[in-house]
C-alpha positions in Angstrom: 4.5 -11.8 11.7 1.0 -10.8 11.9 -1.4 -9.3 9.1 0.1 -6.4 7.8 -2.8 -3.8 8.7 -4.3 -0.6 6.2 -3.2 1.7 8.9 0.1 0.4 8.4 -0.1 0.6 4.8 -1.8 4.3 5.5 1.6 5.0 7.5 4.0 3.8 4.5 1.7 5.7 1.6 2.5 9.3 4.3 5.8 8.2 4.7 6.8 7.8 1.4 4.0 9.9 -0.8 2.7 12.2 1.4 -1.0 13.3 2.7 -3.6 12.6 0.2 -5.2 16.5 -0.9 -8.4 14.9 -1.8 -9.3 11.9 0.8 -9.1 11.8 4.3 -6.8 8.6 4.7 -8.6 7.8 7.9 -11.8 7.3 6.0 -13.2 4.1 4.5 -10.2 3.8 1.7 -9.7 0.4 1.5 -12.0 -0.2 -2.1 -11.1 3.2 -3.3 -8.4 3.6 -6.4 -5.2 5.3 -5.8 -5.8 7.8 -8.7 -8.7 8.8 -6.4 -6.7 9.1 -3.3 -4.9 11.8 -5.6 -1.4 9.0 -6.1 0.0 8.8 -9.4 1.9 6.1 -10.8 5.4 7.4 -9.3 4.0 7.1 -5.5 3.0 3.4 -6.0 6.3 3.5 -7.5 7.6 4.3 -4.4 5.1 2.5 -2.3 6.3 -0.5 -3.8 9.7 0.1 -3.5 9.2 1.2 0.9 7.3 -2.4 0.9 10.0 -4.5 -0.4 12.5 -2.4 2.2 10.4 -3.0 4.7 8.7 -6.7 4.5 10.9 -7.9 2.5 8.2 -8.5 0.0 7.6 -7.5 -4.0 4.7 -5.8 -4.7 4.4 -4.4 -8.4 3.2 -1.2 -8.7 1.5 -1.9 -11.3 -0.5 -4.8 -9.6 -1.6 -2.0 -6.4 -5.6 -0.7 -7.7 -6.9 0.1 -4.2 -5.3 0.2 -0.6 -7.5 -3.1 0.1 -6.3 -5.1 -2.7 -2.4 -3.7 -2.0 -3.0 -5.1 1.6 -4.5 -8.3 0.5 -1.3 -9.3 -2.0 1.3 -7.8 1.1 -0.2 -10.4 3.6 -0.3 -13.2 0.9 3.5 -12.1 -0.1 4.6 -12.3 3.3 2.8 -15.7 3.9 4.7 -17.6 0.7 8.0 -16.2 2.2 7.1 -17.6 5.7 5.5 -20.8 4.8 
């Protein structure tokens, strides 16, 4: 599979938690928090949960800071599982 890209991630986070209300997820997101995208703790929640239903993969919700770091650990998940 090839790298799992933000605007796929950007289609997952709308899927699953919605439009953000105070970013423009087209932008330049990929260093910003979540909490300043305007996602709480329960849409990461779900984030993680669409990403293992989806790759395959775990990703903690607790381990996802920014959309750049949640990318980075996806791609890395998915290339343990295929190495």
């Amino acid at each position: 599979m090839s790298d799992f890209t933000l605007s796929h991630l950007v289609a997952l986070i709308r899927d699953c938690a919605g439009e953000s209300d105070v970013a423009d997820l087209n932008g330049d997101i990929a260093d910003m928090a979540f909490d300043e995208l305007g996602y709480d703790s329960l849409a990461l929640l779900e984030l993680s949960a669409r990403i293992k239903q989806t790759l395959g993969v775990e990703v903690a919700e607790s381990d996802m800071r920014t959309p750049g770091g949640t990318l980075r650990l996806i791609n890395e998940a998915v290339s343990g599982r295929e190495a």
